[in-house]
N, C-alpha and C positions, 0 to 999 in steps of 0.2 A: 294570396299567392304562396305566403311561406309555409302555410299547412298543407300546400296541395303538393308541395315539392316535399315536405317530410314524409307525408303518405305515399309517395310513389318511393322514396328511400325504402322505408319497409316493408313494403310492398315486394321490391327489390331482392330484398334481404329475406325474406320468409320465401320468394321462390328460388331464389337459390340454393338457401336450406334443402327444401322440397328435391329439387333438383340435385344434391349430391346425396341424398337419403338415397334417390331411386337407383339412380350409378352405384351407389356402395351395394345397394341389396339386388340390383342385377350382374354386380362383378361375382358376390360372396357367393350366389347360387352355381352360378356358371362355373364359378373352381372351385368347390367343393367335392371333398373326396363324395364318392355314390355309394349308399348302403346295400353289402350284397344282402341281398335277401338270401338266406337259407330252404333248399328246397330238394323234393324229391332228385335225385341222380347229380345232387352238388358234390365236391370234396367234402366231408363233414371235418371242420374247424379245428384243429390241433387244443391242446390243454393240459394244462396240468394241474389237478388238486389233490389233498391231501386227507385220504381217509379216518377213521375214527382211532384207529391202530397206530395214527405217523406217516401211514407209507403212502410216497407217492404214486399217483395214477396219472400216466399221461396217455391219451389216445394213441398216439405213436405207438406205443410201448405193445398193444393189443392188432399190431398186424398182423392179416392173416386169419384173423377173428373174425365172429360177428361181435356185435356189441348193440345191447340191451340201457339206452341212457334213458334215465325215469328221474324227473324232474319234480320235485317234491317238495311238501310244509308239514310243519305237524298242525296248522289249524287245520288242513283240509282233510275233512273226513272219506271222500272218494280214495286220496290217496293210501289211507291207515287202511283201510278196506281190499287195497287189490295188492299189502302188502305180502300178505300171507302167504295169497295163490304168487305169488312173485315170487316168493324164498321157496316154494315145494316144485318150480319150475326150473328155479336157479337149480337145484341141486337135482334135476334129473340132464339139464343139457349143459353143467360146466365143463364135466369132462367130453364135451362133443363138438369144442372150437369156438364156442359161443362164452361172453363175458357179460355178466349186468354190472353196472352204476346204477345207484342211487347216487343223484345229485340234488340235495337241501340246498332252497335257496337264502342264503344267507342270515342263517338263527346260531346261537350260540352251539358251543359244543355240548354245553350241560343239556341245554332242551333236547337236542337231538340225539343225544347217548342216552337219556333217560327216554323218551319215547322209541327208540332204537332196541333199550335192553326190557322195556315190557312187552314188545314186539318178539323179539326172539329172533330175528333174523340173520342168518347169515352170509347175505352177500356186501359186498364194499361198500357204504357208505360215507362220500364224501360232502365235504360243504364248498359251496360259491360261495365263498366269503366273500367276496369284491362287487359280485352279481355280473362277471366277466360271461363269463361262460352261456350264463341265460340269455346274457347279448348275443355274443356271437350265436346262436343257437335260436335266436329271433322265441326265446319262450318267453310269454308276456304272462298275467297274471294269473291266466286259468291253468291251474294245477287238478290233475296232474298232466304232463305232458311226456310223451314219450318219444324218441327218435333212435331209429332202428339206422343200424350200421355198418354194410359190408364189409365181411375180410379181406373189401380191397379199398377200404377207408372211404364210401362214397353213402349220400344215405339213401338209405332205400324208401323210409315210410316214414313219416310224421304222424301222431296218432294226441291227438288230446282228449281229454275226459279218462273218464274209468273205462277199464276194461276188465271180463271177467277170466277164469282160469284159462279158458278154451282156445278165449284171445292172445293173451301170452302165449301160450304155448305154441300156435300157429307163427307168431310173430317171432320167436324163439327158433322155432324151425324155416323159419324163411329164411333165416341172416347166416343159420349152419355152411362152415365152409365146403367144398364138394369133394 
């Protein structure tokens, strides 16, 4: 009799366990803040980082623009590839309303200013130091990633993988303000 009454104790005690596990993870789900997902015709996400120069870049600051955000590594050879055609794009539509970022996802300054100055390029490169920005910006591991961004702060096009000259350039002139 007195092992059947300690079996039914723990017994007890393991479904009650059970029972405030499911309470805790059907309150935690229920009020938890919701991840917006980032998408075609969203607000595209405010920020501020800090290019290779010092100076800060914050999307705000670029109203009234398009904006060219390219989401980059220096392991990834897609990206080293459509830098090129990116810098000879950059310098035909800056002066036409349109701004690029390059946004490095979180590597030092050294890696990214030596891969940066064997490149040659000349538009803004900053770094995600925090890897904030690739959050809010829902960019996951496949680099490179690009998101195109109205002069009226909204985004217009999510593009991942490589793209070639042509692509830029279309994508360059879509974001032009009117």
């Amino acid at each position: 009799m007195e092992k059947k009454k300690k079996r039914s104790i723990v017994r007890g005690i393991i479904l009650g366990v059970l029972l405030a596990a499911i309470v805790y993870t059907v309150y935690t789900t229920a009020t938890k803040d919701k991840i917006k997902i980032l998408q075609e015709g969203s607000q595209a996400p405010d920020f501020e980082l800090v290019d290779l120069n010092g100076e800060t870049h914050r999307l705000s600051d670029y109203k009234g623009k398009g904006v060219f955000l390219n989401f980059w590594g220096t392991w990834c050879p897609p990206c080293e590839r459509e830098m090129p055609a990116m810098d000879r794009q950059y310098k035909v539509f800056k002066d036409q309303g349109v701004e690029m970022l390059a946004v490095n996802i979180a590597q030092s300054d050294f890696e990214v200013q030596s891969f940066i100055s064997n490149l040659g390029v000349d538009f803004p490169v900053v770094i995600d130091k925090t890897r904030s920005v690739q959050k809010a910006y829902n960019v996951g591991a496949a680099l490179p990633a690009t998101v195109l961004v109205t002069p009226e702060g909204k985004v217009k096009k999510i593009i991942t993988g490589e793209m070639t000259e042509a692509d830029i350039a279309g994508f360059l002139e879509s974001i032009k303000p009117e």
